[in-house]
C-alpha distance (Angstrom), angle and dihedral (degrees) to the residues before:
residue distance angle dihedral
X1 . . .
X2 3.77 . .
X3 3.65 133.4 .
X4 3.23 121.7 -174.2
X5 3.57 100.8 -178.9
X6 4.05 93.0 63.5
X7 3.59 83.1 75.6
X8 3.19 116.7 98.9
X9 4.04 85.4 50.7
X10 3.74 90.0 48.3
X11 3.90 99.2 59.3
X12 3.69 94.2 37.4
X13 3.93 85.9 48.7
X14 4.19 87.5 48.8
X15 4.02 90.8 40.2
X16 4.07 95.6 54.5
X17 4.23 88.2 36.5
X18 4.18 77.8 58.1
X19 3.73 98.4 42.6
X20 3.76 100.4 -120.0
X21 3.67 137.1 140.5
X22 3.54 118.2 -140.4
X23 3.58 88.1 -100.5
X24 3.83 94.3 59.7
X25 3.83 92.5 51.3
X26 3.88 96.4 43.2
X27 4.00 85.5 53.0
X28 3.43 88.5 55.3
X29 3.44 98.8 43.1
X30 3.89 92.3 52.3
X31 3.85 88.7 -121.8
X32 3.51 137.6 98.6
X33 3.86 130.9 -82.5
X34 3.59 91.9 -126.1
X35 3.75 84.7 62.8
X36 3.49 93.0 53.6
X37 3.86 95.4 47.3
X38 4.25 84.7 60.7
X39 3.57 97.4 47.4
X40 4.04 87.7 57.4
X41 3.72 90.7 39.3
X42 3.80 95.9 63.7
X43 4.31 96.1 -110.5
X44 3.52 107.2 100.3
X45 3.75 148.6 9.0
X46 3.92 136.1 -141.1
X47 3.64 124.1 -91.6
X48 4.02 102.5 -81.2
X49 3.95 85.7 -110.7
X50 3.77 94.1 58.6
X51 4.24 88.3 63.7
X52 3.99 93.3 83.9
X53 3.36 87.0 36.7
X54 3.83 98.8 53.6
X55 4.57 84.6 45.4
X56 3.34 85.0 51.4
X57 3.33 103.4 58.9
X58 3.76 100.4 40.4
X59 3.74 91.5 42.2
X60 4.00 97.9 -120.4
X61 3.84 128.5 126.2
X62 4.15 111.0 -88.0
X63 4.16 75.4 -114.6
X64 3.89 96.3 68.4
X65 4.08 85.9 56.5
X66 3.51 90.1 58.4
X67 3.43 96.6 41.8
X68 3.85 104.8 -101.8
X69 3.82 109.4 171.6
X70 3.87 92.8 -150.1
X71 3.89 120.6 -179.9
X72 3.79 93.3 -107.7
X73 3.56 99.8 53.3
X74 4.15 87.5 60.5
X75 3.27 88.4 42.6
X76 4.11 89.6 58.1
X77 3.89 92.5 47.8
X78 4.03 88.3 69.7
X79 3.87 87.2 61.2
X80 4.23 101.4 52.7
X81 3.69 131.3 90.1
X82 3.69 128.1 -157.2
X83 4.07 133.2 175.1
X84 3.52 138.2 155.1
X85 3.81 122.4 -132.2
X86 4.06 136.1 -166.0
X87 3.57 122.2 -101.5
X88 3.55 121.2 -70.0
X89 3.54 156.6 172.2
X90 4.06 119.3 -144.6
X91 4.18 112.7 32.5
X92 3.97 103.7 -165.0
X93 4.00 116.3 -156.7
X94 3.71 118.0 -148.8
X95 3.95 107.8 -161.2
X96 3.44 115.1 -155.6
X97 4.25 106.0 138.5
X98 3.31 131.9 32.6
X99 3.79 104.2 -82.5
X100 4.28 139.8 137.1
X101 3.30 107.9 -131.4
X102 4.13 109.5 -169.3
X103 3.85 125.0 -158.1
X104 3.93 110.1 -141.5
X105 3.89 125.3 -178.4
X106 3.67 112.0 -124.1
X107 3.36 110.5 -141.7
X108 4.35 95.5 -153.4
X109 3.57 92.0 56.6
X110 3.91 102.2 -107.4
X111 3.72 133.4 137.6
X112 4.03 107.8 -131.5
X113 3.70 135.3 159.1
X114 3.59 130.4 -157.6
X115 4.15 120.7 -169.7
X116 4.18 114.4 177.1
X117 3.73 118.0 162.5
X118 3.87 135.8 103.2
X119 3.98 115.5 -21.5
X120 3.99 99.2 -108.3
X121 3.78 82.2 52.7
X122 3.68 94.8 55.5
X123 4.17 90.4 38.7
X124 4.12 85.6 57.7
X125 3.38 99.7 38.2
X126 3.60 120.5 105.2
X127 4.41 150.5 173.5
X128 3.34 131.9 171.4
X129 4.14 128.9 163.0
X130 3.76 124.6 -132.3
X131 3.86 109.9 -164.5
X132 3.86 99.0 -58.3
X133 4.00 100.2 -12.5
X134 3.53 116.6 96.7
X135 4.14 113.4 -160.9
X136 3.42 130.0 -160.4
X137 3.88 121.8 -163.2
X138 3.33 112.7 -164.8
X139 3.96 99.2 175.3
X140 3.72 139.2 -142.9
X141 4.07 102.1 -120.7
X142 3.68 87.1 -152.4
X143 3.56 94.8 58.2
X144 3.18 100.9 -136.6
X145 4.37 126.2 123.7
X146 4.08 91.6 -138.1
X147 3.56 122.8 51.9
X148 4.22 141.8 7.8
X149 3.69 117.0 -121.2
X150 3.95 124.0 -165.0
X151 4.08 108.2 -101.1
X152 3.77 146.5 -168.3
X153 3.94 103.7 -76.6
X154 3.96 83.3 -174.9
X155 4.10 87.9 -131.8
X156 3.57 103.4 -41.2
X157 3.50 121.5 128.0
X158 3.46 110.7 173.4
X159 3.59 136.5 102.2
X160 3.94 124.2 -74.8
X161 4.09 105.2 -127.2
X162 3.12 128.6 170.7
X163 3.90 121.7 -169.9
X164 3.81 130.4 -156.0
X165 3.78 121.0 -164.8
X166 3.46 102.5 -156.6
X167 4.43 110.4 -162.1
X168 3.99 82.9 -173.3
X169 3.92 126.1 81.2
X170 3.99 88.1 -168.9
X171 3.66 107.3 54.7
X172 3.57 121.1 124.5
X173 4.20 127.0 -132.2
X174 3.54 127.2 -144.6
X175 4.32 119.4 172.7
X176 3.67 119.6 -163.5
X177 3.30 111.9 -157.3
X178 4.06 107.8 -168.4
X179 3.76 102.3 173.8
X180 4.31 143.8 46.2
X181 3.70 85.3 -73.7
X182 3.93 121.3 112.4
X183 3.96 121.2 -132.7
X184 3.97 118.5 -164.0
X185 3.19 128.9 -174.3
X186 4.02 119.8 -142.8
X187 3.47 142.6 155.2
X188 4.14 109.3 -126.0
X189 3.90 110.2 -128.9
X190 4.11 88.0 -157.4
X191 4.16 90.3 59.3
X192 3.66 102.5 11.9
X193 4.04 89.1 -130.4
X194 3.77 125.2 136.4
X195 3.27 108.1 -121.2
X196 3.97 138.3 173.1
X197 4.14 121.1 -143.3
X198 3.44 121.0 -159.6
X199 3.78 120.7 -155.7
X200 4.08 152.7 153.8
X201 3.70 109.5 -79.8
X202 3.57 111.5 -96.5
X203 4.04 90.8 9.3
């Protein structure tokens, strides 16, 4: 069923989930920011064209804009993670699955992370803080310290993200990556995030 009024909490929901200001998304759009800032504000919607536009770009059924509780989409919740830390200063990245992990500023100050992907990545994924050190385990589900073999992703066939909302400008990264996988670090044009990409060698 559709609700239209869920939607000014649905595209700022998919905006943040992409790591875009208002700004980024208007320019994408073609529209202005201001635009943008009343859609998420509850007094006004886009131009009925703009709606497969908008799914388009953030790679969702038109349905999720309107607010269509589908099957699927409950169905994904059971596969996220999300935690907020302290402030710190060094965030260390253990690779051990393929994964993107993506480094966004958060503009309120807080530490948060956000994992979604298939549900044995979620069961061996990991963070936990110790004083100022932030650590992220991203594990190996074969448990073992020296290569990454293909696995059951029970049906899931999106991508494993992970998302850090970092509330300081000064803290340090560090990836580990312990297996035949290959970690690099870029910054995205599209979102202007650093991010880090962890693949097969040679993928």
């Amino acid at each position: 069923m559709y609700n239209l009024e869920e939607f000014c909490n649905i595209i700022a929901r998919l905006r943040k989930e992409k790591g875009w200001t208002q700004t980024v998304l208007a320019k994408k759009l073609g529209i202005s920011a201001q635009s943008i800032s009343k859609w998420e504000c509850g007094i006004g919607y886009p131009d009925v064209t703009l709606f497969p536009v908008i799914a388009e770009l953030f790679s969702v059924p038109i349905g999720v804009i309107f607010g269509e509780k589908s099957k699927e989409n409950k169905m994904m919740k059971e596969y996220e993670y999300s935690k907020e830390f302290k402030d710190c200063k060094q965030i260390t990245v253990y690779f051990g699955n393929i994964c993107k992990v993506e480094f966004i500023e958060n503009t309120n100050g807080v530490f948060r992370i956000e994992a979604e992907g298939d549900p044995v990545f979620i069961k061996y994924f990991d963070a936990e803080q110790a004083d100022d050190q932030l650590t992220v385990q991203i594990k190996n589900p074969s448990g073992s310290v020296i290569s990454w073999k293909p696995y059951d992703r029970e049906g899931y066939t999106g991508e494993n993200l992970v998302r850090i909302y970092v509330g300081n400008k000064d803290v340090g990264y560090n990836n580990v990556n312990y297996l035949d996988l290959q970690a690099t670090a870029r910054d995205n044009e599209q979102t202007g995030n650093y991010e880090i990409v962890c693949d097969r060698l040679n993928a």
